[in-house]
C-alpha positions as CSV (number, residue, x, y, z in Angstrom):
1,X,0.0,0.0,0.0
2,X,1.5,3.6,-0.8
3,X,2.5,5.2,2.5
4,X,2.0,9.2,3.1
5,X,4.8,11.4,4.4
6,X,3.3,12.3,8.0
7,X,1.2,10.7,10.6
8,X,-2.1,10.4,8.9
9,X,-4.1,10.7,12.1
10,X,-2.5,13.6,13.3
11,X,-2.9,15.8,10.3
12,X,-6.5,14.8,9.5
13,X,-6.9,16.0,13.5
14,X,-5.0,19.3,12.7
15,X,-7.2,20.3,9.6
16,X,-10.4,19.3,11.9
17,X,-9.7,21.7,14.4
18,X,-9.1,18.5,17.2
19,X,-6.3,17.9,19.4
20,X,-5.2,14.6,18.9
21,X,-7.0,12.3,21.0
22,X,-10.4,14.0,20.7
23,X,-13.4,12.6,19.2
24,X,-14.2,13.5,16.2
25,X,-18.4,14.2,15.5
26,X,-20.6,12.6,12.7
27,X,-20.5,14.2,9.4
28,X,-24.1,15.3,9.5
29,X,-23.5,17.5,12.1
30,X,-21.2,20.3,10.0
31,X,-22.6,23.6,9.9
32,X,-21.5,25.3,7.0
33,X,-21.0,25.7,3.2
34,X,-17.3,25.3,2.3
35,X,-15.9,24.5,6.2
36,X,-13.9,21.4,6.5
37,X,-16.5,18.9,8.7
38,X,-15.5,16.6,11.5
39,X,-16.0,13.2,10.2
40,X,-15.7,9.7,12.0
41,X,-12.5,8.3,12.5
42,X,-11.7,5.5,10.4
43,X,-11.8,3.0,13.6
44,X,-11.7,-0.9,13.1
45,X,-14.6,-2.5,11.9
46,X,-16.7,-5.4,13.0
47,X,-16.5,-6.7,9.2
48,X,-12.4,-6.6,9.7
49,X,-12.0,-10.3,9.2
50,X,-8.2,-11.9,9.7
51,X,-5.1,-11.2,8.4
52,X,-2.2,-13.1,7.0
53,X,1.1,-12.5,5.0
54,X,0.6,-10.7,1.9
55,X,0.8,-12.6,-1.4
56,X,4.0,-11.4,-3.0
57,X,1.6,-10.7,-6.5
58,X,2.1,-9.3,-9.6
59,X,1.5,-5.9,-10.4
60,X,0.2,-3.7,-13.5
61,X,2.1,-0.4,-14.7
62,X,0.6,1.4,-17.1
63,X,0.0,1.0,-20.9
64,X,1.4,3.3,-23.4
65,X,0.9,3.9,-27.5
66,X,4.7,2.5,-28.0
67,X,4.0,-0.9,-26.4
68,X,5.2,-3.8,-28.4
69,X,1.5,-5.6,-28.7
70,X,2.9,-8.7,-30.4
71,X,4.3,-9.8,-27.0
72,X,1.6,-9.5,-25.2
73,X,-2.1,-11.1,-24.7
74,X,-4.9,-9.1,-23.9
75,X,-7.9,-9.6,-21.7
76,X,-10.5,-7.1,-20.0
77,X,-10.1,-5.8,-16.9
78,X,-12.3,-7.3,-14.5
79,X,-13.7,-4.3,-11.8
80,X,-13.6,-6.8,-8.8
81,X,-11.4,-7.9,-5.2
82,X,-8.4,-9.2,-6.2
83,X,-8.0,-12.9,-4.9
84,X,-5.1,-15.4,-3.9
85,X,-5.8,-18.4,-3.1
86,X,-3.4,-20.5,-1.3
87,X,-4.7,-23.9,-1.8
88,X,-6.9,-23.8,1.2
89,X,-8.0,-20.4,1.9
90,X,-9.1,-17.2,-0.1
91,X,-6.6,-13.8,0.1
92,X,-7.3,-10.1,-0.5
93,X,-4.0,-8.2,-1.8
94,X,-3.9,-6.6,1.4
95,X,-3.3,-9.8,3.3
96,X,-7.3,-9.8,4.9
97,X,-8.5,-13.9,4.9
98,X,-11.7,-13.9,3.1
99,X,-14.6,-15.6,4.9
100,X,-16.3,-17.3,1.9
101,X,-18.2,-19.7,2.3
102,X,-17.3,-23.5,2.3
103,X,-19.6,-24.5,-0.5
104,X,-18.0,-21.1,-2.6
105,X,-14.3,-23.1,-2.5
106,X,-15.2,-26.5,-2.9
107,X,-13.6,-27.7,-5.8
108,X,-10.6,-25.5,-5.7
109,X,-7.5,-27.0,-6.9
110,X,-5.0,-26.8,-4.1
111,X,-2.2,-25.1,-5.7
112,X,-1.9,-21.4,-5.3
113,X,-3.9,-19.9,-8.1
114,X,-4.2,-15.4,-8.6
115,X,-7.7,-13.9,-9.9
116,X,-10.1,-11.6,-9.5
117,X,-13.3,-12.6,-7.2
118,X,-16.3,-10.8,-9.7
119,X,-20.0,-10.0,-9.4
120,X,-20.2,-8.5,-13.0
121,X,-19.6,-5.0,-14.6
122,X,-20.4,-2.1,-12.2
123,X,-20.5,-4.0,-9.0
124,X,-17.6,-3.3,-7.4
125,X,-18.7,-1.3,-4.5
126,X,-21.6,-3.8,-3.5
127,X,-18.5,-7.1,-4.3
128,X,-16.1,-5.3,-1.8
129,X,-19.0,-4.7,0.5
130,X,-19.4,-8.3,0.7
131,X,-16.3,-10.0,0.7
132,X,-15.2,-8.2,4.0
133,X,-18.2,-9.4,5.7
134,X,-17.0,-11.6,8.8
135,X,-20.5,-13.6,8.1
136,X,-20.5,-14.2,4.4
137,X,-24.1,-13.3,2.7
138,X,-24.9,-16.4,1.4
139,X,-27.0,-15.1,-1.7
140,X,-24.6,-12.6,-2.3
141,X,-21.9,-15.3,-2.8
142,X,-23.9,-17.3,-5.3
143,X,-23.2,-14.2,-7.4
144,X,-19.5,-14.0,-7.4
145,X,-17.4,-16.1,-9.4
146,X,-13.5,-15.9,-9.0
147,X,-12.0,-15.7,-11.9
148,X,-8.7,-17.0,-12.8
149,X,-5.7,-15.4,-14.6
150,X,-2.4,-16.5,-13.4
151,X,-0.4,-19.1,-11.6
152,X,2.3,-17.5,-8.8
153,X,3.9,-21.1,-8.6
154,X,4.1,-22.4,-11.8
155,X,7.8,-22.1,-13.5
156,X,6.6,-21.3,-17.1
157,X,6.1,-18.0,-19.0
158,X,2.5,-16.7,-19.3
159,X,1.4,-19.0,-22.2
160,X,2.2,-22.3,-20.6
161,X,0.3,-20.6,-17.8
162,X,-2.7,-20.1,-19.6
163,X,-2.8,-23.3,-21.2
164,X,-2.4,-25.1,-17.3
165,X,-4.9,-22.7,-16.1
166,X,-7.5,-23.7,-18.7
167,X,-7.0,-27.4,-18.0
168,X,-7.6,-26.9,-14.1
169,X,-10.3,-25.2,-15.2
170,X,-12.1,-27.5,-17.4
171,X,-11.5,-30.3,-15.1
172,X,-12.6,-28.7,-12.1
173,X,-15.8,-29.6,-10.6
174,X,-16.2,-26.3,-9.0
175,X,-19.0,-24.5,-10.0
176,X,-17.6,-20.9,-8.7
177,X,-14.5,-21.2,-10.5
178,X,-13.9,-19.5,-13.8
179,X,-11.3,-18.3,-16.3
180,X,-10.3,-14.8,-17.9
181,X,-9.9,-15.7,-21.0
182,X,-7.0,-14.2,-23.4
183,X,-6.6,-13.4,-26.9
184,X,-4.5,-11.0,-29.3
185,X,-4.7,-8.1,-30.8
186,X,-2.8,-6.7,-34.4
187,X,-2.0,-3.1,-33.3
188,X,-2.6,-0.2,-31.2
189,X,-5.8,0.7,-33.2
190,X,-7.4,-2.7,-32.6
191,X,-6.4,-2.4,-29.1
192,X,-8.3,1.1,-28.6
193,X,-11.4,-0.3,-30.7
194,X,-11.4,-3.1,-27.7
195,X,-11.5,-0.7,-25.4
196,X,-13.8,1.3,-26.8
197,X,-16.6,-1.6,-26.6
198,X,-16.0,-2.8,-23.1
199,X,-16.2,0.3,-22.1
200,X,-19.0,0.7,-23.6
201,X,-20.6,-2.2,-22.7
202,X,-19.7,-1.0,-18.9
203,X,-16.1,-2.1,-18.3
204,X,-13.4,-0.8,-16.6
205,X,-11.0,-1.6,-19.4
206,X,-8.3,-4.0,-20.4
207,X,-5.4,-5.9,-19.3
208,X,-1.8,-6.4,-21.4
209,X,-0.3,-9.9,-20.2
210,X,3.5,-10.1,-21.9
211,X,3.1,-14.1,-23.0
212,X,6.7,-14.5,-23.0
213,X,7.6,-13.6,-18.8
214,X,7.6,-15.7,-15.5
215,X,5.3,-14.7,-13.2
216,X,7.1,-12.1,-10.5
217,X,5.7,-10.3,-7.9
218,X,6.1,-6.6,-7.3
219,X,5.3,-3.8,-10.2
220,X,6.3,-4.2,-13.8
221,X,5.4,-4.4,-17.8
222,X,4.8,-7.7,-17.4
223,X,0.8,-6.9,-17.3
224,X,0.0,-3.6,-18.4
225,X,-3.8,-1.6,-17.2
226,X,-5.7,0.1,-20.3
227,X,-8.3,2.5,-19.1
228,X,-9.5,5.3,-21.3
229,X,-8.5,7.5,-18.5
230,X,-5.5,7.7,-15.9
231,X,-5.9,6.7,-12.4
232,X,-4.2,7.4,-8.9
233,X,-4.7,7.3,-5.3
234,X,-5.0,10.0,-3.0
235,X,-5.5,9.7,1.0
236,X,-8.8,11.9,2.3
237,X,-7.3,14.6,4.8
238,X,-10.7,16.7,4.9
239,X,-14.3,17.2,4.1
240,X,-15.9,20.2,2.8
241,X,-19.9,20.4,2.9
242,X,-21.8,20.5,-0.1
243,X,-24.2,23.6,-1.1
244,X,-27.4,23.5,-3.0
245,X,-28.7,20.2,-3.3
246,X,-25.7,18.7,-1.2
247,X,-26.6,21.0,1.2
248,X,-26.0,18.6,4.5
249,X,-23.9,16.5,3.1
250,X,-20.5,16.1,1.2
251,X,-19.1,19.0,-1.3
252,X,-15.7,17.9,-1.9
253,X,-13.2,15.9,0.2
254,X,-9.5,17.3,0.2
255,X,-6.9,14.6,-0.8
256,X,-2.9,14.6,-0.7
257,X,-1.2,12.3,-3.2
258,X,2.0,10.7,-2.1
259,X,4.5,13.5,-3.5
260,X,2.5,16.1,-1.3
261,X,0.2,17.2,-3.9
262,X,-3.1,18.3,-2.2
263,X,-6.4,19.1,-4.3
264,X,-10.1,19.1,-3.7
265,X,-12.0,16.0,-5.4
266,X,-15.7,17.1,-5.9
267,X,-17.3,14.8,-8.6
268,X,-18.3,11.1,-9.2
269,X,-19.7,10.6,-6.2
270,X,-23.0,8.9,-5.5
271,X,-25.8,9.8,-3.3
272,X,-25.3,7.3,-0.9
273,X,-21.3,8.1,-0.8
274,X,-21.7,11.9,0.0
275,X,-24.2,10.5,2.8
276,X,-21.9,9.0,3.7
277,X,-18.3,10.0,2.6
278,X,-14.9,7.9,3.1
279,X,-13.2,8.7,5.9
280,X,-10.7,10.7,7.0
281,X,-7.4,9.4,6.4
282,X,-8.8,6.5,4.0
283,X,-7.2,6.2,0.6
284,X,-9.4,6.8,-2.6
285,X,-9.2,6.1,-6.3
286,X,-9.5,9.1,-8.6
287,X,-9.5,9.2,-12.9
288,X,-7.7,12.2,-14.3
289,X,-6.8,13.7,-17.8
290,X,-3.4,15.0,-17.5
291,X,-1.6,17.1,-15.4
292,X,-1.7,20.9,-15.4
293,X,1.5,23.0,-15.8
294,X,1.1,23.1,-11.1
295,X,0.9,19.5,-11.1
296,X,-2.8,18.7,-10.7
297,X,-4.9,16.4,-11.9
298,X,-7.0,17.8,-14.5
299,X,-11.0,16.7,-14.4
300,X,-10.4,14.4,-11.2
301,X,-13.0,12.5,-10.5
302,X,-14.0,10.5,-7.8
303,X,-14.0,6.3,-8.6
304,X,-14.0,4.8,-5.0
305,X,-11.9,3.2,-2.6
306,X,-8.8,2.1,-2.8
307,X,-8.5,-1.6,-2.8
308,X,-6.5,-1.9,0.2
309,X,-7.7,-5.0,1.6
């Protein structure tokens, strides 16, 4: 997870007007248009299930025009929980054990496999909702699949992968167990047209798998994200109320990327999410176009929590 200069606590105390150690008071009780409003604490929550080591994983950088597509497979991007499973029990990125339910896993091969647990396009707030439930929803699980891309332990470049991934698949008798499946694409124009119709069609975009490299963990161009926007995280350091017909609820929250840059993010969210805003000292996702001459993110808009689980 990215880690902000300062003590996150302290400064989100600082811009509320609290001394450290105060308690903070509910969001709905802010007075005014444009004041920065005490918020909840981001305390630990009953659905905080338990952790383990975090899976050394493979990571995505960023696509770009120049990219060598005849190296690489492509696949869309699935908007859902990263998963590791490690023959025996089910893994969020962040280390948190899953609590799915027994009849979910049955089935699963017991070999560490790396996917993405999915409910379908647009559902990623209600998915992540679910799986940190310490009491799995039971209907809600019937409607997640987890979906297969790679193999940590397997020695072979990404093709061999795929074709011992689609086997395990095929043989499997598990019912919740699927596959992302890959294919090719000639050039950068077919790649965009792609894009164009998942996105379309309500995806988040694509993925670039180079078919040629081992699978190794940390950040590389390995696997490559394809959005039709840029993308960063930012941690919340304030509120500010909304006016008009946010009147009593959130305007903007105030965000600091990791370099120090600070701006006010004031768009894409929901009803329900200015209701009830992430917290203070959370860490957000944000889609930009470019970067002003200062630095800023230009047309930042709100896309949700980071996936820090």
């Amino acid at each position: 997870m990215t880690q902000w200069p300062g003590a996150r606590f302290g400064l989100s105390l600082f811009l509320l007007g609290l001394a450290p150690g105060s308690v903070a008071t509910p969001f709905a009780e802010m007075t005014g248009p444009g004041q920065v409003a005490p918020t909840k604490l981001d305390t630990p929550s009953a659905a905080t299930g338990a952790k383990a080591t975090e899976p050394a994983l493979a990571l995505a950088g960023v696509y770009t025009p120049d990219i060598d597509l005849a190296v690489y497979l492509v696949s869309e991007k699935l908007d859902g929980v990263r998963g590791y499973w490690d023959g025996r029990r089910l893994i969020t990125r962040g280390g948190l054990v899953i609590q799915a339910p027994a009849w979910f896993t049955a089935g699963f091969p017991a070999i560490a496999l790396d996917g993405e647990l999915w409910m379908g396009r647009g559902t990623f707030a209600t998915l992540s909702g679910k799986v940190r439930q310490l009491e799995p929803d039971q209907d809600a699980w019937r409607r997640i699949r987890y979906m297969l891309f790679d193999l940590p332990d397997h020695p072979g470049d990404f093709e061999a992968r795929l074709t011992t991934l689609r086997g395990l698949v095929a043989a499997s008798s598990a019912p919740f167990l699927g596959l992302v499946e890959q294919t090719r694409v000639a050039d950068h124009d077919a790649l965009m047209s792609m894009l164009d119709e998942v996105v379309a069609g309500g995806g988040e975009g694509l993925m670039l798998h180079r078919a040629d490299a081992i699978y190794r963990a940390g950040r590389s161009a390995d696997r490559l994200k394809v959005k039709p926007y840029l993308e960063a995280e930012a941690c919340v350091i304030g509120h500010f109320a909304g006016r008009g017909k946010h009147q009593g609820r959130l305007g903007s929250l105030l965000v600091e990327e990791a370099d120090g840059t600070r701006f006010r993010l004031g768009t894409g969210f929901s009803d329900a999410e200015r209701a009830d805003p992430p917290a203070i000292g959370s860490v957000v996702n944000f889609k930009y176009h470019g970067r002003t001459n200062n630095g800023l993110p230009r047309f930042a808009s709100f896309l949700g929590p980071a996936e820090t689980l």
